[in-house]
C-alpha positions as CSV (number, residue, x, y, z in Angstrom):
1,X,-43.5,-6.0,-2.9
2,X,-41.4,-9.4,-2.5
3,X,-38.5,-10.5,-1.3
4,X,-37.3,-11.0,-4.9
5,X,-36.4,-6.9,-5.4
6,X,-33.2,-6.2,-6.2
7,X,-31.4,-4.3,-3.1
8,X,-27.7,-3.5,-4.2
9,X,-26.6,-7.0,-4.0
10,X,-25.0,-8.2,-1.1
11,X,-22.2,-7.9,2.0
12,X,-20.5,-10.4,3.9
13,X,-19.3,-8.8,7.5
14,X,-15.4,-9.4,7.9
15,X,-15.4,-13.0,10.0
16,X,-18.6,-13.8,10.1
17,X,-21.4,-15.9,8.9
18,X,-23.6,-12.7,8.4
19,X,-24.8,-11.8,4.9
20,X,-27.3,-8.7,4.6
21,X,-28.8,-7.0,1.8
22,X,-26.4,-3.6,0.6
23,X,-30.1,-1.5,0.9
24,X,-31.3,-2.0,4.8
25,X,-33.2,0.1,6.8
26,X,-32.7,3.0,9.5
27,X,-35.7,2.8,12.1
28,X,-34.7,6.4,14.0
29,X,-37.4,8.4,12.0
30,X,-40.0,5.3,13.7
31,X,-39.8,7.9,16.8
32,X,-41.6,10.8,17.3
33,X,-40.7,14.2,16.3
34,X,-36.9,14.8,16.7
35,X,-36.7,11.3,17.5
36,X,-38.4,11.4,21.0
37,X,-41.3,10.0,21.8
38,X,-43.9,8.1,20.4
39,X,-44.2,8.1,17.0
40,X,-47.8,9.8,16.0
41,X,-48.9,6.7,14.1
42,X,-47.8,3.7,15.6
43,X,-49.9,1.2,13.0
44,X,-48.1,3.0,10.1
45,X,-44.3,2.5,11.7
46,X,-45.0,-1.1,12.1
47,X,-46.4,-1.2,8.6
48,X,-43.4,0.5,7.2
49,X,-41.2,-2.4,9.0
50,X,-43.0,-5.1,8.3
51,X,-42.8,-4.2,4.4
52,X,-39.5,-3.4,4.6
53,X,-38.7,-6.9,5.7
54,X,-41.0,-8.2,2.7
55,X,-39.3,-6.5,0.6
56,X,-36.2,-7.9,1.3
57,X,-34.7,-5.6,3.9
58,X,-32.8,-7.9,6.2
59,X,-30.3,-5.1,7.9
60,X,-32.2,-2.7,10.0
61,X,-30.5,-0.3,12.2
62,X,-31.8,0.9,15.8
63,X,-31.0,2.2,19.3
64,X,-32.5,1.6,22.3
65,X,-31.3,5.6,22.7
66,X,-33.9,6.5,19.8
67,X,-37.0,7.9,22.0
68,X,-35.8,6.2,24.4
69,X,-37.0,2.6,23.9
70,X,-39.5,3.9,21.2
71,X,-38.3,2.2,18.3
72,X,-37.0,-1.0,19.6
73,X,-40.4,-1.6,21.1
74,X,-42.0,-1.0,17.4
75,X,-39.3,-3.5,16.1
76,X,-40.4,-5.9,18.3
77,X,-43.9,-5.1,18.2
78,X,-43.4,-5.1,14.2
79,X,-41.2,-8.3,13.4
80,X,-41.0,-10.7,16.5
81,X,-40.2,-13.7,16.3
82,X,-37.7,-12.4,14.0
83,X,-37.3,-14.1,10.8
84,X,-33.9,-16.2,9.9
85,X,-31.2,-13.8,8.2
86,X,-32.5,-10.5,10.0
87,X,-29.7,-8.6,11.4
88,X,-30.7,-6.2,13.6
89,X,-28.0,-3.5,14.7
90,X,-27.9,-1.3,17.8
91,X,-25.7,1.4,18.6
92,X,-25.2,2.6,22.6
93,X,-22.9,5.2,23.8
94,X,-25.4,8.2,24.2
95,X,-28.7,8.5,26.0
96,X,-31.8,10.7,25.9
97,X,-32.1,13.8,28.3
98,X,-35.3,15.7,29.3
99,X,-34.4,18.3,27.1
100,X,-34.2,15.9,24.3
101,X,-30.2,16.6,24.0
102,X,-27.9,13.4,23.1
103,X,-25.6,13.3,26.0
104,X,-22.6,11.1,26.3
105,X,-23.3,7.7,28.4
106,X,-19.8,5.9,27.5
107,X,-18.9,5.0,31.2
108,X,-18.4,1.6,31.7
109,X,-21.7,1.1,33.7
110,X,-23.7,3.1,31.1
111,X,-22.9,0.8,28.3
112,X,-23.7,-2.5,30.1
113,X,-26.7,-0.7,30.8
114,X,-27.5,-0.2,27.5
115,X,-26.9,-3.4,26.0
116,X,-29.1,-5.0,28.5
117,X,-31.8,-1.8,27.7
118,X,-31.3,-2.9,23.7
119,X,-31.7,-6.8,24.7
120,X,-34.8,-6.6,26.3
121,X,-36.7,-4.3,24.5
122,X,-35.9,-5.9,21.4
123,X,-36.9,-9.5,23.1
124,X,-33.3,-10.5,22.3
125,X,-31.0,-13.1,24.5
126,X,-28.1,-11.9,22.0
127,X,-28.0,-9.1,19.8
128,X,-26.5,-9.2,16.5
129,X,-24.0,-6.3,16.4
130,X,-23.7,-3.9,18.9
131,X,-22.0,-0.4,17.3
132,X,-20.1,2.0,20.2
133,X,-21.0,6.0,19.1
134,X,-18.1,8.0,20.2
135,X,-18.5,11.8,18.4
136,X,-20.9,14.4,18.9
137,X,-24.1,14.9,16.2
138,X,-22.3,15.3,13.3
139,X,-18.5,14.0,13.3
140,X,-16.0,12.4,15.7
141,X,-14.1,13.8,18.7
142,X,-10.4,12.6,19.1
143,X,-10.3,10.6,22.6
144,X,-9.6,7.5,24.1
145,X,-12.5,4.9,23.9
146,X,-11.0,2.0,25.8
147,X,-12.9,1.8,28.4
148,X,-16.8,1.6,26.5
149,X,-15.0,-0.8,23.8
150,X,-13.7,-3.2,26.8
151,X,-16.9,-3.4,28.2
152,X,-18.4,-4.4,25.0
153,X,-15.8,-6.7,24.3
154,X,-16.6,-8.3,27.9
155,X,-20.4,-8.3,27.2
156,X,-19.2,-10.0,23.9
157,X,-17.1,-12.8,25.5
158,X,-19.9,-13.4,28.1
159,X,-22.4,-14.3,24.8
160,X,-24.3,-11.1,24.8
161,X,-23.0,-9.5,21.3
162,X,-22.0,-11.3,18.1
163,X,-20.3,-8.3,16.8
164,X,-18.9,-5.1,17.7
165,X,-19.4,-1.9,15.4
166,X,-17.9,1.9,15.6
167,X,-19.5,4.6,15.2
168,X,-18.9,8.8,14.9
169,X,-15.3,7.7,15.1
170,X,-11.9,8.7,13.6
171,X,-9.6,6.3,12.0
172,X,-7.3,6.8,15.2
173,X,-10.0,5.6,17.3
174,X,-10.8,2.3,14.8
175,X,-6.7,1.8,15.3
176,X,-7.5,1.8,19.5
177,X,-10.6,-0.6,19.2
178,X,-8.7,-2.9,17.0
179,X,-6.3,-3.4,19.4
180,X,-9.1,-4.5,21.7
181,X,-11.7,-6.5,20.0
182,X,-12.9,-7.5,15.5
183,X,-14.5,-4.4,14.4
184,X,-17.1,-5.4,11.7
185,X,-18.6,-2.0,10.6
186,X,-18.2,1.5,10.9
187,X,-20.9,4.0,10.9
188,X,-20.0,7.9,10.0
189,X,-22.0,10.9,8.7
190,X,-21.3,10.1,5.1
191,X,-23.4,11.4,1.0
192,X,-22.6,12.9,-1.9
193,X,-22.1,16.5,0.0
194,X,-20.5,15.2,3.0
195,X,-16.9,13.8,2.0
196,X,-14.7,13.9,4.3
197,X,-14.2,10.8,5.3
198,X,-13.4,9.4,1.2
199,X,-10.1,8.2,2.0
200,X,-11.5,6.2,5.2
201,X,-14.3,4.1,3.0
202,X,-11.1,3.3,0.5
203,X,-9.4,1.8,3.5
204,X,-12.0,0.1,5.3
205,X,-13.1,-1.5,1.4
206,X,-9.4,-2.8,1.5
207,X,-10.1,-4.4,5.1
208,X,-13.2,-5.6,4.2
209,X,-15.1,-4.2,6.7
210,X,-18.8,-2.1,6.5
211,X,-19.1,1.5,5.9
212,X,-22.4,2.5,6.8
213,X,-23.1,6.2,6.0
214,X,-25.8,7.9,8.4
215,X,-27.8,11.0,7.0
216,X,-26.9,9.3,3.1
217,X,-29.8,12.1,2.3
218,X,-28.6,14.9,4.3
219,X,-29.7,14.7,7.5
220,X,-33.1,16.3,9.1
221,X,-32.3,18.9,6.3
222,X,-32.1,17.0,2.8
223,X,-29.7,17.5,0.2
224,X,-29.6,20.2,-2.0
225,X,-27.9,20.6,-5.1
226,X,-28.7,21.6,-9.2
227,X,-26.6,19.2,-10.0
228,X,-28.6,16.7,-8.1
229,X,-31.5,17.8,-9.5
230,X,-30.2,17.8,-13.1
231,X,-28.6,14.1,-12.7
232,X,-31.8,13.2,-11.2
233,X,-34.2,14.1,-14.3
234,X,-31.8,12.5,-16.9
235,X,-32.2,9.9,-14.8
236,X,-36.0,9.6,-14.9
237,X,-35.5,9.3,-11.0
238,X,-35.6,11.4,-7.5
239,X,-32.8,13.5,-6.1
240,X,-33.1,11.0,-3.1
241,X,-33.1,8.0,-5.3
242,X,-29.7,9.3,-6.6
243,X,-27.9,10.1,-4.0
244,X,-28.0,6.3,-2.6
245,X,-27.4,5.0,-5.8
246,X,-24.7,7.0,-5.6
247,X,-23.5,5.8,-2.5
248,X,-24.1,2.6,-3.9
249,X,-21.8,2.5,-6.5
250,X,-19.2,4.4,-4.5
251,X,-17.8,1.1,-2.6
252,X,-18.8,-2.3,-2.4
253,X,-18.1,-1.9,1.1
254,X,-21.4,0.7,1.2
255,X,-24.3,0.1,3.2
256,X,-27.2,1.6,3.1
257,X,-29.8,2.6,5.7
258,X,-32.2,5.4,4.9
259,X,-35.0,5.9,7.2
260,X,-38.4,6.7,6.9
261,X,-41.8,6.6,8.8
262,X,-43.6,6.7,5.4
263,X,-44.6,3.5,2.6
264,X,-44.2,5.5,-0.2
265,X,-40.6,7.1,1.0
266,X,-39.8,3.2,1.8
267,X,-40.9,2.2,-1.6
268,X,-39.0,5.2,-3.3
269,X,-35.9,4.6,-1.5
270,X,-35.7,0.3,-2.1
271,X,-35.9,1.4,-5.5
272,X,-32.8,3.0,-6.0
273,X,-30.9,0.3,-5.8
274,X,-31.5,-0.8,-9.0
275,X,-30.9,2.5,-10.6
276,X,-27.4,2.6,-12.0
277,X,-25.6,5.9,-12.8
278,X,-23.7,6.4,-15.8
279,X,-20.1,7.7,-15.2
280,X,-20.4,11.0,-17.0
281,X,-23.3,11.8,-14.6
282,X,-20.7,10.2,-11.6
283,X,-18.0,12.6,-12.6
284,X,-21.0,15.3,-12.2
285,X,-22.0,14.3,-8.8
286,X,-18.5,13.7,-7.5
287,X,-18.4,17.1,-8.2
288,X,-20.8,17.9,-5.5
289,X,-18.5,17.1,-2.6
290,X,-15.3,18.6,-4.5
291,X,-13.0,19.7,-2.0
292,X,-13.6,17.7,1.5
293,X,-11.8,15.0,0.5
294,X,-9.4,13.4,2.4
């Protein structure tokens, strides 16, 4: 695998200088199981970065919550020094419990905390862009985020952050964090099943700024569907492979970053972004998520 693959073409973030590949990479599966903890090959989970990056992968998403500290030691471990045009991006606003629950850690304290958790474990002086989770597992919870965005936007002004990101958030909650610092991306639970949040991708396309679905294969359980299945052998492809060519083709504004701990699940899923759906078979899967739009 080279760098010369195609993967999706490319994204600008809104006011910057930073230009990443539409197909990155999602290093929370990098962990061990349910994303605590070592992962039970570490050789493998460096391999899987390091030919991600070889391929062509230059966005790759982390959290210094994942484990904890697991995979942003494997990044480091993996890619340092880190190669010109790599954007790495880290979420904080939750931590790790005993019990291996994702509590809240959105005090102001808890997210200068982080940051400095994320910088060091990635060997980083400055990290790229820094997203702020706000909801619970699987959508956003109305509520005031001022005070975690003004400390980011603090740590940004002080040279820590390049960029500040959303994510698990509401559109009301994007309006608040506007008002207090550039949002370059937004990062929701988002596939061909999951559409709720249709009419929010539209309007962040129009503003130019990143929509990066998490679970774009389901979640911990993958998607289902005969009609998935059927699109997928006219296709000559995997289920998998079409739902993020699906997402893909659903917004410029669409980035991508499926996770695995495996080579051949990398190598399966950089190859659907050169798999182009026809729009009979679009009108099909659109029909999938029928009814949660917004």
């Amino acid at each position: 695998m080279d760098g010369s693959m195609n993967l999706g073409g490319s994204f600008t973030f809104p006011g910057t200088e930073m230009t990443v590949n539409r197909m990155g990479y999602g290093a929370m599966q990098l962990a061990g199981p349910h994303v605590f903890g070592p992962p039970r090959d570490r050789d493998l989970a460096v391999a899987v970065l390091r030919e991600a990056v070889e391929a062509g992968v230059n966005h790759i998403d982390t959290s210094d919550f994942y484990g904890p500290h697991v995979t942003n030691q494997i990044i480091k471990e993996a890619l340092h020094p880190y190669r010109d045009g790599l954007v790495i991006v880290t979420k904080v606003g939750a931590k790790r419990a005993a019990d291996k629950s994702w509590p809240h850690a959105r005090s102001r304290q808890e997210v200068i905390d982080a940051v400095h958790d994320n910088l060091r474990n990635l060997a980083l002086d400055k990290l790229d862009v820094v997203n702020l989770r706000v909801g619970g597992i699987m959508g956003p919870e109305e509520g005031s985020i001022e005070e975690p965005m003004t400390a980011l936007a603090e740590l940004k002004q002080q040279g820590l952050i390049r960029h500040l990101g959303l994510s698990n958030v509401s559109p009301t909650q994007l309006a608040e964090a506007l008002a207090i610092a550039e949002i370059v991306c937004i990062q929701n639970l988002y596939n061909v099943a999951h559409r709720s949040d249709d009419g929010f991708v539209t309007d962040l396309a129009k503003q130019g700024i990143a929509y990066v679905p998490f679970f774009p294969l389901g979640g911990f359980t993958p998607l289902q569907s005969s009609i998935l299945d059927a699109a997928a052998a006219s296709l000559g492809a995997t289920p998998m492979q079409v739902a993020l060519a699906w997402l893909l083709q659903r917004s410029q504004n669409m980035l991508l970053i499926p996770g695995t701990s495996s080579l051949e699940h990398l190598r399966e899923n950089l190859k659907a972004a050169s798999l182009r759906i026809p729009a009979e078979i679009l009108a099909d899967l659109d029909s999938i998520g029928a009814g949660q739009k917004r």
